[in-house]
C-alpha positions in Angstrom: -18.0 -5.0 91.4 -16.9 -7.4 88.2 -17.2 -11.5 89.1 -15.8 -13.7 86.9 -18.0 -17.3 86.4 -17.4 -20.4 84.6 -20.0 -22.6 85.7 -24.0 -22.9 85.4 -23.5 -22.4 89.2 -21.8 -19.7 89.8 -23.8 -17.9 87.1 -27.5 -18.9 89.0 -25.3 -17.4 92.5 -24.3 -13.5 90.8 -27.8 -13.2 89.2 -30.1 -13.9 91.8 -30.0 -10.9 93.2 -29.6 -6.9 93.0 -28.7 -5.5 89.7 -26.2 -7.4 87.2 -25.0 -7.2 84.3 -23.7 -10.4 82.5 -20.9 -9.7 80.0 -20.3 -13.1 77.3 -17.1 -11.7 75.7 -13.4 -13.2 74.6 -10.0 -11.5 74.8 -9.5 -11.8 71.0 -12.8 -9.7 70.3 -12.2 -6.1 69.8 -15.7 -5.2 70.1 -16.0 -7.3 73.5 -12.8 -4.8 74.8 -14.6 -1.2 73.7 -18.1 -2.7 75.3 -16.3 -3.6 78.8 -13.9 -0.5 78.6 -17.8 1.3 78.5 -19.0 -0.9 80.9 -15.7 -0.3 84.0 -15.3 3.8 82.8 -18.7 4.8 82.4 -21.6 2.3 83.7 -20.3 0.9 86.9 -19.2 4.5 88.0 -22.5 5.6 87.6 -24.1 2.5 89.3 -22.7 1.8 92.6 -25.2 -0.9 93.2 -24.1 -2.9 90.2 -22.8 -6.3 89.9 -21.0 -7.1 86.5 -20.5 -10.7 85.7 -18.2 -11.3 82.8 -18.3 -14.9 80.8 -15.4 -15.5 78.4 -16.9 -17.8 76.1 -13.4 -19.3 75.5 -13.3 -20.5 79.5 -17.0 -21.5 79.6 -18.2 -22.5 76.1 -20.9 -25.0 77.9 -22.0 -21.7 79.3 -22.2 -19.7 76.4 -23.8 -22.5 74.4 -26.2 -23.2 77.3 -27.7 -19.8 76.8 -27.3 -19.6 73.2 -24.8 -17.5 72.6 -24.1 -16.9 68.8 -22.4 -13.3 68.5 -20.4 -11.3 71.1 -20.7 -9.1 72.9 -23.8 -10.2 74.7 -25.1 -9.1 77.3 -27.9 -10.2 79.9 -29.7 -7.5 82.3 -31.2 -9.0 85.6 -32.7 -7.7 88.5 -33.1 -10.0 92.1 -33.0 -12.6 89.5 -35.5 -12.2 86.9 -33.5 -11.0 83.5 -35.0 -7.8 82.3 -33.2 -7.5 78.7 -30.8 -8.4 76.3 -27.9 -6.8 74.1 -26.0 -8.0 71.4 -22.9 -6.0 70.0 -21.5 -2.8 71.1 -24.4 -1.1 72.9 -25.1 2.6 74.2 -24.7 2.4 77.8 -27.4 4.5 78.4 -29.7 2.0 76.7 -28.4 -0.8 79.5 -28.6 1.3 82.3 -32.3 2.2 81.4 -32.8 -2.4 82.0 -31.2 -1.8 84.8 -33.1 0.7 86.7 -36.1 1.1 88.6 
């Protein structure tokens, strides 16, 4: 499942439970289109129990700045709430389904 969120709220809502992924990207970044093209073809297929939650800085730059967002793509692992890593640029999926499992 992908949720798109613009505010601090809807953010604290998708993460506080099960497994999700939180995407910070823009449309204009080619590196944010090959990570999400990983993420819809080869993670969420793999991870029926995963939630992805995709920030475009662009829509929610109080959001992005709230969590410090410098570079993108950046990515946020959590599970029932409690983030369990952090990627920045175009990552191995393999390396963010290991945060993500049990």
């Amino acid at each position: 499942m992908i949720k798109h969120v613009n505010t601090r709220a809807e953010y604290d809502e998708a993460v506080k439970s099960g497994k999700v992924l939180v995407d910070f990207w823009a449309t204009w970044c080619g590196p944010c289109m090959m990570m999400g093209e990983k993420i819809e073809k080869e993670l969420l297929p793999s991870m029926g129990d995963l939630t992805v939650v995709k920030v475009d800085v662009d829509q929610a730059p109080e959001l992005a700045a709230e969590f410090g967002i410098m570079s993108i793509p950046a990515m946020f692992c959590y599970k029932n709430g409690a983030k369990t890593a952090a990627f920045v640029g175009v990552t191995d999926v393999s390396e963010i389904r290991g945060a993500l499992e049990d």
